[in-house]
N, C-alpha and C positions, 0 to 999 in steps of 0.2 A: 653480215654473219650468215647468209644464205637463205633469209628467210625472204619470199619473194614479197612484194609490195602489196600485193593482191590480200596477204594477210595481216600484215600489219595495221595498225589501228589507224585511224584520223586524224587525232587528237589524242591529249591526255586524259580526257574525262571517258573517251570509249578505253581506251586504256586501260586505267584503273576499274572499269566494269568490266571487263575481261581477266584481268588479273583476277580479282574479287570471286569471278565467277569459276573460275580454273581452281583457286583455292580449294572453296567449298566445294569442288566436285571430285576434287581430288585428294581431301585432307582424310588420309589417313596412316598409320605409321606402317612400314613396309620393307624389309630387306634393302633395298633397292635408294630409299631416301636415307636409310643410314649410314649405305657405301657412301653415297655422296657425300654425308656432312662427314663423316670422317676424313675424306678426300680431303673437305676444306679444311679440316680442322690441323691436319696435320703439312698443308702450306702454310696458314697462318701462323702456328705456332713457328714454320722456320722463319718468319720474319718477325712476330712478337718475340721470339729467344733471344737474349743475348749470346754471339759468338762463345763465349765463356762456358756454357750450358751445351749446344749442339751436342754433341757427342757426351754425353752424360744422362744418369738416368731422370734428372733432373728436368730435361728436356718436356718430358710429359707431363710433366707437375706443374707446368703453366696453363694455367686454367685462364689466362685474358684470352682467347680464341671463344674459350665456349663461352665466356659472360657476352662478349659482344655480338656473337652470333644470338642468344637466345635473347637478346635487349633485341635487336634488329628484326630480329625474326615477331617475338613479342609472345606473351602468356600464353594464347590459345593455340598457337600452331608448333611451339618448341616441344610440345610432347611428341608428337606426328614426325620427327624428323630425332628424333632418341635424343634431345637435348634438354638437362636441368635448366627450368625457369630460376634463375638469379635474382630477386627481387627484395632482396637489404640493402636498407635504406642506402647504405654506402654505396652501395653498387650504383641503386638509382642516382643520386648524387653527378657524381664521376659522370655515370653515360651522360646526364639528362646536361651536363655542362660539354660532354663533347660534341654533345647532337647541336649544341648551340653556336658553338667553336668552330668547330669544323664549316659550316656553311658559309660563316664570316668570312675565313681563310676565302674563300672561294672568291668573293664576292670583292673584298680589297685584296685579291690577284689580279684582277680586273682592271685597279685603280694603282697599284703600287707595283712599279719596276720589282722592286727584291719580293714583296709578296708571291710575284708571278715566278720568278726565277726561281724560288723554294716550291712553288706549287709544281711546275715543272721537273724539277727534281727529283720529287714527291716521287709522282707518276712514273717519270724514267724506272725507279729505283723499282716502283710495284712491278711495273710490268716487266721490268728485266726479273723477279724473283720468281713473277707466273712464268716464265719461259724457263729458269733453271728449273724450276720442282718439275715442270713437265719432262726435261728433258732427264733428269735424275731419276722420278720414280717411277717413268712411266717409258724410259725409253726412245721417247720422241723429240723429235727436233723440230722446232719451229721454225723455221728459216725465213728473212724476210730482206727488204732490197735495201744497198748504203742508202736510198732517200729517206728512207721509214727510220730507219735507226738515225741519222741525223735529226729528222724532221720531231722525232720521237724522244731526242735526247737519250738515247739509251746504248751509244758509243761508249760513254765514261763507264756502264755498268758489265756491257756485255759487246767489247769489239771485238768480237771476232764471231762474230753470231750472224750477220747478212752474209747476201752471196754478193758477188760482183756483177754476176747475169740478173738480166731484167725479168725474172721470174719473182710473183706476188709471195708465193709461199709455196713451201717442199716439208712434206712429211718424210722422214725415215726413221729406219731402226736400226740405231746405231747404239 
């Protein structure tokens, strides 16, 4: 992702006290952390939407973006980034079963042909929707090589998105 090795951490326990420490030194709310989550908020919702909704104003009235963002995020830092802490009972419920779910999924992908095949999928299907929102709202093209898009599964969502040339990646503005 270009970040050189010389800064990257060791470990996950330097890691996590970097993170930690980046947090608190940065935790406050800001122009700048709100452009962002609305960024995320308004990918997410094109993939939590149903088709049916997209082009409706109904569109924004999905509020599952912001509860999982500010579960994920968590109480003390969802103010700091302009997002409602979520925290009925229901809601805990729901996340505190997908936070349990989800992992599993991972873990018998591992162990289970079809598990892996859906987990793959998964993935294909996310990263092919971060490429369309980039190239939708922002203009940009991410372009990357037939190996990646095979090796990536993301032929079935998005074939016609690699180049032929053996070029890693191409920005333009198209």
């Amino acid at each position: 992702m270009g970040v050189k090795d010389e800064f990257n951490p060791a470990n996950f326990k330097d890691g996590q006290l970097l993170c930690n420490h980046l947090l608190q030194k940065e935790k406050k709310a800001s122009e700048q952390n709100k452009a962002l989550v609305d960024s995320i908020l308004v990918f997410l919702r094109g993939i939590f939407t149903p088709n049916i909704f997209i082009k409706t104003p109904l569109k924004s009235q999905n509020k599952l973006p912001e509860i999982l963002m500010s579960y994920f995020v968590g109480k003390e830092l969802s103010p700091y980034i302009g997002l409602q802490y979520y925290d009925d009972w229901y809601y805990n419920m729901v996340l505190k079963s997908v936070e349990i779910i989800l992992p599993n999924i991972f873990i018998q992908s591992r162990k289970n042909p079809l598990a892996q095949k859906s987990v793959v999928r998964a993935s294909g299907f996310l990263v092919s929707k971060m490429f369309q929102f980039i190239k939708e709202e922002y203009k940009l093209e991410f372009r990357i090589t037939e190996d990646i898009l095979n090796d990536w599964n993301l032929k079935e969502f998005i074939p016609d998105y690699g180049l032929k040339k053996e070029h890693s990646y191409q920005f333009s503005n198209s």
